[in-house]
N, C-alpha and C positions, 0 to 999 in steps of 0.2 A: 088360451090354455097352454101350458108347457109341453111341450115335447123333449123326448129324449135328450136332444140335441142343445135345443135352447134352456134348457135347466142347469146343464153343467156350465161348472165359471169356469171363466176362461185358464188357458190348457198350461198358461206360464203367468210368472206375475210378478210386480218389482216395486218396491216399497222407497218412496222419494224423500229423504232428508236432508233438509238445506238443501236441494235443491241438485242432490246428487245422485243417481240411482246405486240403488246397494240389493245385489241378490241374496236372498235369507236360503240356507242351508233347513231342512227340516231338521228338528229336534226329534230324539228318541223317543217312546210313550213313556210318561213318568210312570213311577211305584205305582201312583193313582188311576192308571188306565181304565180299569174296571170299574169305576165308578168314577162315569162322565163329567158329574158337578162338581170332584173334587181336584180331579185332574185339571178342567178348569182353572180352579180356585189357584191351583197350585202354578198354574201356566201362568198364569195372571198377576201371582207375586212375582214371579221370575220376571215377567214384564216389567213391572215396575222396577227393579233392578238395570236394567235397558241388556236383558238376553233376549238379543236376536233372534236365537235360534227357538226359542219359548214363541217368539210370533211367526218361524213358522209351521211350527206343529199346529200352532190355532187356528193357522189359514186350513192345513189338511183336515184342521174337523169340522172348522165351522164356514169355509167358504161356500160349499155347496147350496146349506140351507139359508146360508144369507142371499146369496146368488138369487136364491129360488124367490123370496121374500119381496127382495128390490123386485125383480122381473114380473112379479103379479100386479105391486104398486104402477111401477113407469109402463109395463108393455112392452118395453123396448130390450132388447137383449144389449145393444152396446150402450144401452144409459145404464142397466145393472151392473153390467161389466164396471162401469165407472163410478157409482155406488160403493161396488163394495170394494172396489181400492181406496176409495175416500173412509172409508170406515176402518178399516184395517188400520191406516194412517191414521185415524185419529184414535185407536187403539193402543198403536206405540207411541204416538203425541202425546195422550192422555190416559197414562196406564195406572198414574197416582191417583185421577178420581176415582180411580171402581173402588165401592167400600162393599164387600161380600153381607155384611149386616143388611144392605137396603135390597138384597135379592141376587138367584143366580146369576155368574159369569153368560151364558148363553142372551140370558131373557134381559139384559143392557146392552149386547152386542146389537138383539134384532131390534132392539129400542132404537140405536142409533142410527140402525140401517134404514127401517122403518122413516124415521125420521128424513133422515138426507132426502130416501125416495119421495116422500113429499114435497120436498122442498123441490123437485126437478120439478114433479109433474105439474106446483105453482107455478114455477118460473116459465114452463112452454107455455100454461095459459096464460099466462100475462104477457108475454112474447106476440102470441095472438092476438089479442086484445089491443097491444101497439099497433100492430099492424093493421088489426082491422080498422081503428078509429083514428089512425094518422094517415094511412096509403093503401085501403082498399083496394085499390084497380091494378095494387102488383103483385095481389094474390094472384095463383093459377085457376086461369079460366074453367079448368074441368074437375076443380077440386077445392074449395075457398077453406079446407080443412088444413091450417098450417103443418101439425101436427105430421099428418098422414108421410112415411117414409117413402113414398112414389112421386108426392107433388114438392115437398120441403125442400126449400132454396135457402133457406136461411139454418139449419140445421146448426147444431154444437160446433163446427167444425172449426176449434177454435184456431189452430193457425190460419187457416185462409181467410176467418172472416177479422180475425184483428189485424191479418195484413191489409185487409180491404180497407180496416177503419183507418189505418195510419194513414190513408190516402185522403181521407176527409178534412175539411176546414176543422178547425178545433174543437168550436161550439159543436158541431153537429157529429162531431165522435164522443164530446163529452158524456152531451144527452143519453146516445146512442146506447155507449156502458153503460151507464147508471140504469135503461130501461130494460138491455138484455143482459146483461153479465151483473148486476147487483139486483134485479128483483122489482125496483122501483116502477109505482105507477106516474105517471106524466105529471099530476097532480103533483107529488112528493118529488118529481125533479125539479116542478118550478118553486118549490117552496125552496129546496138546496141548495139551488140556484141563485135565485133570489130575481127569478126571473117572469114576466107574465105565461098562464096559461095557453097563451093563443101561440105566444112564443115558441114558447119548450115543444109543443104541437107542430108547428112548421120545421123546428129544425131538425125533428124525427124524419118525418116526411121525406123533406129535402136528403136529411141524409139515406132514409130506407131505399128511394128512389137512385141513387146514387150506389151505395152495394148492389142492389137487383141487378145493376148493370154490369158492375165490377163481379160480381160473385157466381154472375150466369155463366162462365166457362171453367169456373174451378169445383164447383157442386154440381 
């Protein structure tokens, strides 16, 4: 359940294009303020124009409840966190799909959010699911719940663990991505691959076995 504390999104926030961080200035409340869905509406065209400052008046209205939305889906307070920056960005990314005819500005925001958050809480079980049925026994002894943020050795943490993978033979980084950072089941690596099933299986292994060791001092 949310608490005070883990409801609100986080306290600052920075919107990455090409690869550059760019801090948004809040925008004034348009003409439209008193009526939510058109203020919206009206932010939403300014978005699509590429005004900055229109995405961030949107962050101050709708970050909250989107915040709130991710955090019931994931559970996690820094997987919503990262949610709804992914969303936001693909708000200014993709400010010329919203067509106001298929529905409010709000209820395509949490559609999207929604969405992503699904997509995480796939991706950790399937995370799991490698682990379990390649390298069982480097699960934690007192917790075989990869998941759980007390036992999680292999967690998001993507610079440590893609410096860890840079350190692997090639094949067993390849796999590795394709099964944590694209989603893929083992199945659908060897077919990508164009590699046998027993295969793509050992060189997870091999390499999961291989971070466990590398990633035990930095997680």
């Amino acid at each position: 359940m949310c608490t005070a504390d883990l409801c609100a999104p986080p306290p600052h926030w920075q919107i990455r294009q090409a690869g550059a961080p760019v801090r948004m200035t809040p925008a004034a409340p348009t003409e439209a303020a008193g009526d939510p869905a058109a203020e919206h509406r009206a932010l939403a065209a300014a978005l699509a124009r590429g005004d900055k400052a229109a995405l961030g008046r949107l962050y101050d209205l709708l970050a909250k409840p989107l915040y709130s939305l991710a955090l019931r889906v994931t559970n996690d307070p820094a997987e919503a966190q990262d949610v709804v920056q992914d969303v936001f960005l693909q708000l200014w990314n993709k400010a010329a799909d919203y067509e106001p005819s298929r529905g409010n500005y709000f209820s395509w925001a949490a559609t999207l959010t929604r969405n992503r958050a699904l997509d995480r809480v796939r991706m950790r079980a399937r995370r799991q699911e490698i682990v379990q049925a390649s390298a069982p026994d480097i699960l934690p002894a007192d917790n075989a719940d990869l998941d759980s943020s007390d036992s999680l050795w292999l967690r998001e943490k993507a610079t440590a663990v893609r410096s860890a993978l840079g350190a692997l033979p090639a094949e067993q980084k390849g796999a590795i991505e394709l099964a944590f950072f694209n989603g893929l089941t083992q199945q659908e690596i060897a077919q990508k691959l164009g590699e046998p099933l027993g295969t793509v299986k050992a060189r997870i292994r091999r390499g999961l076995l291989r971070l466990r060791e590398s990633l035990s001092s930095r997680l």
